[in-house]
N, C-alpha and C positions, 0 to 999 in steps of 0.2 A: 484560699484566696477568694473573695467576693467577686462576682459577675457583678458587673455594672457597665454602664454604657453610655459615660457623661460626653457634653461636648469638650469639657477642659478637664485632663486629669495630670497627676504631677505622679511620674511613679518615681521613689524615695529609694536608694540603699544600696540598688543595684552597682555592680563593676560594668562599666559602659564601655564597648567596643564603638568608638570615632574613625573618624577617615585617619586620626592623627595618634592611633593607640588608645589603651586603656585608662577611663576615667573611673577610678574607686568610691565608693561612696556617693555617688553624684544624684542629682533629682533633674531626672527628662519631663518636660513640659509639654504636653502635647495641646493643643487647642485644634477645634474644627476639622480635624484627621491629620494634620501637620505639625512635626516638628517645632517648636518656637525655644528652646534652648536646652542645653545639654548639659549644666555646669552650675546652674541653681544649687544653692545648699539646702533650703527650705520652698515649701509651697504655698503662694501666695496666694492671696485671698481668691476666692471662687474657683481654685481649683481642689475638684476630689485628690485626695491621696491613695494612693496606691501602694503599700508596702513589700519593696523586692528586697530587703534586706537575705544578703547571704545567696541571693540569685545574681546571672550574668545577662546582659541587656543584649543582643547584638542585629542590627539586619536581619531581615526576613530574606528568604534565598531568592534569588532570579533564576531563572530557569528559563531560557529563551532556545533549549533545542530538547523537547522529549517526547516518548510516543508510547511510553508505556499503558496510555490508555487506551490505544490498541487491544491490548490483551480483555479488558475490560468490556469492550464492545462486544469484541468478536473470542471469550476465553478457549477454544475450539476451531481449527479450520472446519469453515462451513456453518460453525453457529455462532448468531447473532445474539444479542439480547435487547430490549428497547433503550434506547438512544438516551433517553433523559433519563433513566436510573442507571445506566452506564457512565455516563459524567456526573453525575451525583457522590457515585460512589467513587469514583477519580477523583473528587475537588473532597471526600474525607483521606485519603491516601497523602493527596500534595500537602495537608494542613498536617499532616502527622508526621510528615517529613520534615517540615519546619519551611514549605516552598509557600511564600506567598505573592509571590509575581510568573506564571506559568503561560509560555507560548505554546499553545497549543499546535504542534509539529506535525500537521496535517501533509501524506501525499496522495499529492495529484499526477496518480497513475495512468497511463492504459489498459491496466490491469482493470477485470472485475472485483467487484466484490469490496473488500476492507481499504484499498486502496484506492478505488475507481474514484473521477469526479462527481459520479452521484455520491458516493460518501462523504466527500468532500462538501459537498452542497448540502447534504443535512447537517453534517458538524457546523458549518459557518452560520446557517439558519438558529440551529440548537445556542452555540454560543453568542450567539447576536441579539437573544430575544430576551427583553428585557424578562426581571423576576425569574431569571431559570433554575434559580437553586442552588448556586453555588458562587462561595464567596473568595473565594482567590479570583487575585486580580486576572481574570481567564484574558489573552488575545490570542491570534491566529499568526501562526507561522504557515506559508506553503511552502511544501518540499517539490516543486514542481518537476517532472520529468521531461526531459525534452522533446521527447519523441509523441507525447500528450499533445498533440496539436488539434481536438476538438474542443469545439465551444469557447474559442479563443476569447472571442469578444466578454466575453462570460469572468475570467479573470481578472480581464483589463480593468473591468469594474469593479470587483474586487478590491483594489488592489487603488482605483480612485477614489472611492468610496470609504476607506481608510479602515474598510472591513479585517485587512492582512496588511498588516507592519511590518511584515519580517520575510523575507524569500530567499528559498535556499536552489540552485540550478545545478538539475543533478541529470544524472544521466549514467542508469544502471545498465544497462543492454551489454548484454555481450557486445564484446569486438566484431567478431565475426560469427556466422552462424554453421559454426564448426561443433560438431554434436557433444565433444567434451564440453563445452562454456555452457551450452544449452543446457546440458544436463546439472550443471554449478547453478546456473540460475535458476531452472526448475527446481533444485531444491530448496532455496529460500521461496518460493511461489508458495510448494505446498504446506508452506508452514503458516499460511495467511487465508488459502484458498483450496479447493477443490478442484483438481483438472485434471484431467489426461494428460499421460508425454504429448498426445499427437495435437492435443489444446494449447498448448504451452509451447509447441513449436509453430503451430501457426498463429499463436500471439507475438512472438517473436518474430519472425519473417513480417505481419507485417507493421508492425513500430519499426523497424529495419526499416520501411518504405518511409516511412514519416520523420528518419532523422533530419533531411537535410530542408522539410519544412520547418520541421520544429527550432533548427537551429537559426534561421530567419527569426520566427518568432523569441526566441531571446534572445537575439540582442535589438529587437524591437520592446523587449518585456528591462534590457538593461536602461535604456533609455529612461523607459516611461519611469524608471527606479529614481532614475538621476534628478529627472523633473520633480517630483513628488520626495524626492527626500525621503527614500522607502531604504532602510539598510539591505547590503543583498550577501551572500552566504556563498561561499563556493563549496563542492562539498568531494575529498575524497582525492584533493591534488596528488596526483601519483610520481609524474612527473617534473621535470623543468618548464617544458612547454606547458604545463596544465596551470602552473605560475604564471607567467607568464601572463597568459589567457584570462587570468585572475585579476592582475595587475590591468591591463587594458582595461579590462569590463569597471576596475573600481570597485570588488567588492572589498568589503568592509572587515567581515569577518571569515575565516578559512577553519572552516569545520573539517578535522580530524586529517591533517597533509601527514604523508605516510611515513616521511623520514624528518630527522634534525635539519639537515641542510635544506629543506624545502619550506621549514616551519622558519627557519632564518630569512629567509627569501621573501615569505610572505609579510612577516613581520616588517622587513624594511623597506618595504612600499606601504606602510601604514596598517596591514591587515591584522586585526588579533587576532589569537589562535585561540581554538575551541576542541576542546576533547572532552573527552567521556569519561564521567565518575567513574563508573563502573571498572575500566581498563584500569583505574590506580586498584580499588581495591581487590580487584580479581587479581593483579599482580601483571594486566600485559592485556594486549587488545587482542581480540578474538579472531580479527581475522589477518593477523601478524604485522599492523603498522607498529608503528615507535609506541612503544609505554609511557605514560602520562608521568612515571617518576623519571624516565629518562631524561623528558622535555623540562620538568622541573630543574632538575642536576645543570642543563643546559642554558637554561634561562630562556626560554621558547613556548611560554606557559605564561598565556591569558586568563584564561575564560573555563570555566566545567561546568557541564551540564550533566543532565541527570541520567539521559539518552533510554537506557530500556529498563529503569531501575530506580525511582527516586528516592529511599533511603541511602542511596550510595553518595549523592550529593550532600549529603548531612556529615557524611560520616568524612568526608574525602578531607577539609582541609585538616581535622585531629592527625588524619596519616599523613599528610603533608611535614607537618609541624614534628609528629613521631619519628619519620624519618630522616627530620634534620633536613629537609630540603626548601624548606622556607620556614618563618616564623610565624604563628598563629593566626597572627592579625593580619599579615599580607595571605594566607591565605584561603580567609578568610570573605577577604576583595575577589576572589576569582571565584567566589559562587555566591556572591551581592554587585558591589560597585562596579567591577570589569566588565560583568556581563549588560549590565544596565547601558553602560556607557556603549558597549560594542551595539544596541539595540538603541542607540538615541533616545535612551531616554533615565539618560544617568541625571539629568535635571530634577528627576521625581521619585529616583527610585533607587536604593541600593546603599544606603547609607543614613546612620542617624545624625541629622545635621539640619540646624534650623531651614525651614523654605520645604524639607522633603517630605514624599508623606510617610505617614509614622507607623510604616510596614514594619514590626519586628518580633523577637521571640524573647522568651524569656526563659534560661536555663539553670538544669542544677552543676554546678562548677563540675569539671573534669570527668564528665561522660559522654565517648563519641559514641553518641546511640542515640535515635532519633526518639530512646524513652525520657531524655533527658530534659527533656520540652514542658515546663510548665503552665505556658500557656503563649497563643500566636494571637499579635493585634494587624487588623490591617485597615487603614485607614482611622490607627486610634481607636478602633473596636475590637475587645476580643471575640475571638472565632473559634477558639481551640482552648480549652483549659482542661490539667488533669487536677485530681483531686491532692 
């Protein structure tokens, strides 16, 4: 297949996955990085052709909750690597997944180190600056902490400045500071960081001090959401009341609720549901909520994201479809259009459809494997091609 990088090109031959099912044979038009039709039989003048004969056309992935560049940064508790060859080499991982719309799923911890808000201020500086090297369409998600109530002012602008689209309001702390929870939580710390137990317990005590400011500050931070038209994320609803809590605040999207009757709950006050690739293909979530085929079986299954794994969101709707728990093409929509849509910005993204941009991939029929990629355009440019 030719690398070229016109502004109009017509790619010919391809089976086209639509909002509205499969179009066989078809010719997509792209002009200027957009969509302009999908259902052409021929390519009209001034456009290059492109031939996908025997290839499947379909969306580029949305990926609006992941952190696996995490490991990237920091592949080591305690070792770093430089910051701009760690998202370099993340933005070739997301294009080989087939992901080309990526919220960067930044927390903004009290934690030192991979988590801290200084990390968090070099990731948004790194990804903010123009020419950085990498071509997925990169934005900022924050997973903010509540008990993080430094440098308040410092988000706010963030977050007006329309640097971070996406906020998730989380709040990991032990319950209490009863030395079983301590020690639960110490051990995800040290898989991110270097401390002592006796660091770790006076990290805890006192973010323990800072809940009941931090919890002032969101719902000062839900407000400023509502103003700004900023989608917001709950994350981790366990219980009724944690709905609830959800439902008042207005968030949007309810990242990984523990059981079906909660994922129900959410759903019917507007919220779509977001889980984790990973949980389908691992066969169950790792730290025992509901399995993502149960929710499917249920009908309680929005949105998948890629969460600590981005070939798993490639591979997730083939098992979807293998298991008979949805059809291909729906989904399909649960890691393009759904997720777009639950991120406001299903107007641009998630879908081959005139008006969108012309985010998508181009594959070899029936192989759920992210080898199966023969090449990712984004913006109408390809970015990825194999031989």
């Amino acid at each position: 297949m030719t690398v070229i990088s016109p502004e109009k090109i017509a790619v010919q031959g391809a089976a086209v996955l639509t909002p509205d099912g499969w179009r066989k044979d078809s010719t997509v038009l792209v002009k200027d990085g957009k969509f302009v039709a999908v259902d052409q039989t021929t390519a009209p003048t001034g456009y290059t052709p492109i031939d996908a004969t025997g290839l499947q056309l379909l969306p580029g992935l949305v990926d609006i909750h992941g952190d696996a560049f995490e490991r990237m940064i920091a592949p080591r508790p305690g070792v770093s690597m430089p910051l701009e060859m760690a998202l370099v080499e993340n933005d070739q991982a997301l294009l080989s997944a087939g992901i080309t719309t990526f919220f960067y799923s930044i927390t903004d911890s009290f934690e030192p180190g991979l988590r801290s808000r200084a990390t968090a201020r070099k990731l948004i500086k790194q990804l903010t600056t123009p020419n950085n090297g990498l071509r997925t369409d990169s934005r900022i998600h924050i997973r903010h902490e509540q008990a993080n109530t430094a440098d308040y002012d410092e988000l706010c602008h963030w977050l007006e400045s329309r640097q971070v689209t996406l906020l998730s309001l989380n709040n990991h702390l032990p319950d209490t500071l009863d030395d079983r929870l301590i020690e639960r939580y110490a051990h995800s710390v040290r898989q991110r960081i270097k401390q002592s137990d006796a660091d770790i317990r006076t990290l805890v005590e006192t973010a323990h001090g800072h809940l009941a400011q931090g919890l002032a500050q969101t719902e000062d931070l839900v407000q400023r959401c509502h103003q700004l038209e900023t989608p917001m994320a709950s994350h981790d609803d366990e219980t009724e009341a944690d709905v609830a809590k959800s439902r008042e605040r207005g968030v949007a999207i309810a990242e990984f609720p523990a059981a079906i009757p909660l994922a129900q709950q959410s759903r019917a006050y507007g919220a779509a549901v977001l889980m984790g690739a990973p949980n389908l293909v691992r066969g169950g979530s790792h730290v025992g909520y509901m399995g993502v085929d149960e929710a499917a079986q249920d009908q309680v299954l929005d949105c998948l994201r890629s969460d600590y794994h981005y070939p798993s969101l490639f591979h997730a709707p083939f098992l979807l479809a293998k298991k008979n728990l949805m059809s291909f093409a729906q989904a399909w929509k649960c890691v393009s259009q759904y997720p777009a849509e639950a991120a406001k910005i299903g107007d641009q993204k998630g879908k081959i459809a005139p008006g969108h941009d012309a985010d998508f991939l181009l594959l070899t029929p029936d192989c759920p494997l992210p080898s199966a990629i023969r090449a990712v355009y984004i913006n109408g440019q390809p970015v990825k091609q194999s031989s």
